[in-house]
C-alpha positions in Angstrom: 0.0 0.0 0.0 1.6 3.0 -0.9 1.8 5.9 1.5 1.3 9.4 0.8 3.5 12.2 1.7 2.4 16.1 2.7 4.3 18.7 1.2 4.1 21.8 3.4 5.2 25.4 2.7 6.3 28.3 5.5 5.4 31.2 3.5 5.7 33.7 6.1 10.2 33.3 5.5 9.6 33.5 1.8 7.0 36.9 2.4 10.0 38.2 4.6 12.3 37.4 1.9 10.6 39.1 -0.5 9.6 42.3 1.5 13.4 42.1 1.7 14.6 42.1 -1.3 11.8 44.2 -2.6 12.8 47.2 0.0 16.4 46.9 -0.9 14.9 47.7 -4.8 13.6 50.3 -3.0 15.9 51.8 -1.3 18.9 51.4 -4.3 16.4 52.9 -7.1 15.8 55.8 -5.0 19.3 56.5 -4.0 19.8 56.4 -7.8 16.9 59.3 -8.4 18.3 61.4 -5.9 21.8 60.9 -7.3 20.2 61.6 -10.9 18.4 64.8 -8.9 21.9 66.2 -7.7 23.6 65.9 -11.2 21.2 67.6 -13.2 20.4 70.3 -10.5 24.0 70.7 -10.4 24.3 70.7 -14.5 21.3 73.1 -14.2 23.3 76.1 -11.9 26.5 75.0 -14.0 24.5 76.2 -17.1 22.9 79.3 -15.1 26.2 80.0 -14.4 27.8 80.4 -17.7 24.8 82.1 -18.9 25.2 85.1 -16.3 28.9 84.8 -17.1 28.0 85.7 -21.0 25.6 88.2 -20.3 27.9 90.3 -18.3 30.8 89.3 -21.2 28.3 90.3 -23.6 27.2 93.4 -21.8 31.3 94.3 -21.0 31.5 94.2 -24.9 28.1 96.6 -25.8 29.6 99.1 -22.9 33.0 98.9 -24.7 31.7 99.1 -28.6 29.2 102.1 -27.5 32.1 103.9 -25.8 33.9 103.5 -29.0 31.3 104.6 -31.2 30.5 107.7 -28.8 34.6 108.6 -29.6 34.3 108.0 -33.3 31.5 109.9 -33.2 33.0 112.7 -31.4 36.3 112.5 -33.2 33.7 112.9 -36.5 32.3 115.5 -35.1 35.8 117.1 -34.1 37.0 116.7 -37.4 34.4 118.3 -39.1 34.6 121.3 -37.4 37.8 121.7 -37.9 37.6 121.5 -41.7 34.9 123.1 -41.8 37.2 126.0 -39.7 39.8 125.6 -42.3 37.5 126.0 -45.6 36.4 129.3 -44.0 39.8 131.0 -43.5 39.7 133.7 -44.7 37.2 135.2 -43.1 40.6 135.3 -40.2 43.4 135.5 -43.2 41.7 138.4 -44.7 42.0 140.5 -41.8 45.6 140.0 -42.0 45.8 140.7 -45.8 43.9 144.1 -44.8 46.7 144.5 -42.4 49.2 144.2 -44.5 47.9 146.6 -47.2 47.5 148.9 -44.9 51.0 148.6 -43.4 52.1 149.4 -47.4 52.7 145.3 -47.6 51.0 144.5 -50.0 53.5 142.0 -51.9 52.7 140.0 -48.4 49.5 140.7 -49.0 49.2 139.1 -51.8 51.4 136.4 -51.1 49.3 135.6 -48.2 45.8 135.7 -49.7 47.2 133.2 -52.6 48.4 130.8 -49.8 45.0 130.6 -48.4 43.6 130.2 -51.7 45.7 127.4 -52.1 44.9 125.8 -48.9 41.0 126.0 -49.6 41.1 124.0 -53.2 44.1 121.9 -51.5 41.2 121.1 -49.0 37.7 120.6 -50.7 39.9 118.1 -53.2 41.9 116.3 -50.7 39.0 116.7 -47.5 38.8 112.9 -47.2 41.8 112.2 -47.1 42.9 115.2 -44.4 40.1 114.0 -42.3 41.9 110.2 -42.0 44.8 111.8 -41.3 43.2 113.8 -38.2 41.6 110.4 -37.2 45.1 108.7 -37.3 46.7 111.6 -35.7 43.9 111.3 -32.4 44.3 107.7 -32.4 48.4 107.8 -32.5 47.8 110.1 -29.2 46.3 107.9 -26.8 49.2 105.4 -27.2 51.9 107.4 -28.3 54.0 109.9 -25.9 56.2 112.1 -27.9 59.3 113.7 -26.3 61.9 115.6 -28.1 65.9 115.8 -27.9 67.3 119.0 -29.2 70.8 119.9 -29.3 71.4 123.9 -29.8 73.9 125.5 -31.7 75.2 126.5 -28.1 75.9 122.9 -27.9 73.4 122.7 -24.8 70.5 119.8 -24.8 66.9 120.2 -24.5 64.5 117.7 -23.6 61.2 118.1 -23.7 57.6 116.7 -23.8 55.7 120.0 -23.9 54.4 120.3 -20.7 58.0 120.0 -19.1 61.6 120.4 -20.5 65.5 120.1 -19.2 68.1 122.1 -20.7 71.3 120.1 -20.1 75.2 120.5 -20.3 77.4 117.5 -21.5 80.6 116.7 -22.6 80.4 113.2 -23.5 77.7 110.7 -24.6 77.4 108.6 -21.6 77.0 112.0 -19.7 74.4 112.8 -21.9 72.8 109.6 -21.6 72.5 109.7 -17.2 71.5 113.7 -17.6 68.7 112.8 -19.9 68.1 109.8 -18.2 67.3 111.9 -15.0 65.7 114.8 -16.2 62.7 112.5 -17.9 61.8 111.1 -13.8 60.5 114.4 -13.8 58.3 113.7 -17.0 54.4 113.0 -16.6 53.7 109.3 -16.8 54.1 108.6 -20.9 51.5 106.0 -22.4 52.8 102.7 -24.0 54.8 103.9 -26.5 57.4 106.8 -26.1 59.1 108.1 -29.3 62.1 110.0 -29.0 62.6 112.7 -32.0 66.0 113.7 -32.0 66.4 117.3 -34.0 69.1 119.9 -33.5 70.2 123.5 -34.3 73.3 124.5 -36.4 75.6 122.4 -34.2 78.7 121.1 -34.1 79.3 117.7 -35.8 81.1 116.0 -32.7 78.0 117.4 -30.8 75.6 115.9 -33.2 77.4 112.3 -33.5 77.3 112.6 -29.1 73.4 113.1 -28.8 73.2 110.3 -31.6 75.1 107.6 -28.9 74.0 109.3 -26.0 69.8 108.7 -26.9 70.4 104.8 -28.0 72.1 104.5 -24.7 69.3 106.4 -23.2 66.5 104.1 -24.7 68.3 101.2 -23.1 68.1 102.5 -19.5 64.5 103.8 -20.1 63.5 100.3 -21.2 65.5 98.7 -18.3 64.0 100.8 -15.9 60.4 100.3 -17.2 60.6 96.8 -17.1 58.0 96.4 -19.8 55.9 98.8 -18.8 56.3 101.0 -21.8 58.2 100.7 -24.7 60.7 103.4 -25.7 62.1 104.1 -29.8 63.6 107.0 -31.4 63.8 108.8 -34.9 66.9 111.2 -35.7 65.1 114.0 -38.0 67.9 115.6 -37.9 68.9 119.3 -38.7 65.9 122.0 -38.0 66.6 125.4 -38.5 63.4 126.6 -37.2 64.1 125.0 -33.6 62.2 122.1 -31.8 59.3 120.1 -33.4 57.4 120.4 -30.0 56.8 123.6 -28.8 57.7 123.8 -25.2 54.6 125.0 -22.8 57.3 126.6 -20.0 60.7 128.0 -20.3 63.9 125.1 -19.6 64.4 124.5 -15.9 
């Protein structure tokens, strides 16, 4: 006789098992979302970031490009005047003309009122181009300081920048060089670039051939002493007969 057997099940272990393993689901996908949460929030402000970081790039630039156009604009404006000065001239040069007939002149007279003549076609047929050369010139001044080394026929040196000058004794180049060297301390902070003209007078060669050393020494110790700050270069112009390029504002200290 064959006996039967009873198969029983505990499902209250499995139940646990499965709450268990069902929790742990739980718990891992929602340590996952809040993971997922954090990234993006955090790829969110990353974009908000960069945004605000363009606007104000982009707003830096409109600022800077308006400021420009507001100096073109003025430097049109500027210009314009001023040619439109210089095509009315004589209503000034013909008051001088008068004066000069009247002073029994009147070769100058005439000389004079031909000049301006000259000056007014020179400008209605050439206005474009004097007007880029204006713009050129205004630009070239914000960057560029001029200063000006002048040797006189006394065989003294002047150095100036307009505002401020040295008149200096020397008898040799590396003299020179320190004197001129020290006298420019005293100089109003240039701008980038600094150009050196170097003119003089009806001097003596041996004087000429010293101030031609004694400034490419001095651009060296300006440049060492600025240590990139501002760059320093010269031109020799040479002999002027009429004096200084730059007319000095107060008499040599």
């Amino acid at each position: 006789m064959i006996t039967r057997r009873r198969l029983s099940l505990q499902l209250t272990p499995l139940l646990d098992l499965l709450l268990i393993v069902m929790f742990s689901q739980y718990i891992e996908n929602r340590s996952r979302s809040v993971q997922a949460a954090q990234e993006l929030q955090a790829e969110r402000d990353a974009v908000q970031a960069e945004l605000v970081t363009e606007k104000q790039k982009l707003q830096s630039l409109k600022n800077t490009l308006d400021q420009r156009y507001q100096s073109l604009l003025q430097q049109h404006r500027d210009t314009g005047s001023l040619l439109a000065q210089a095509l009315d001239l004589p209503s000034a040069a013909l008051e001088e003309v008068l004066k000069l007939r009247n002073t029994d002149r009147p070769e100058d007279a005439d000389r004079l009122e031909q000049a301006v003549t000259r000056l007014q076609a020179e400008l209605r047929q050439n206005g474009d181009d004097v007007f880029r050369f204006f713009i050129k010139v205004d630009e070239m001044q914000k960057h560029v300081t001029m200063w000006e080394v002048h040797l006189q026929e006394n065989g003294k040196c002047l150095l100036q920048d307009g505002s401020r000058s040295a008149l200096l004794d020397f008898t040799s180049d590396v003299e020179l060089a320190q004197k001129l060297f020290e006298a420019s301390k005293s100089f109003a902070d240039p701008h980038s670039l600094v150009l050196l003209l170097v003119t003089w007078g009806d001097a003596r060669l041996g004087d000429q051939q010293q101030t031609r050393k004694a400034v490419a020494e001095l651009k060296q110790k300006l440049e060492r002493d600025a240590s990139g700050r501002h760059l320093y270069d010269y031109v020799i112009l040479g002999f002027r007969p009429a004096g200084p390029v730059i007319t000095p504002a107060s008499a040599p200290r």
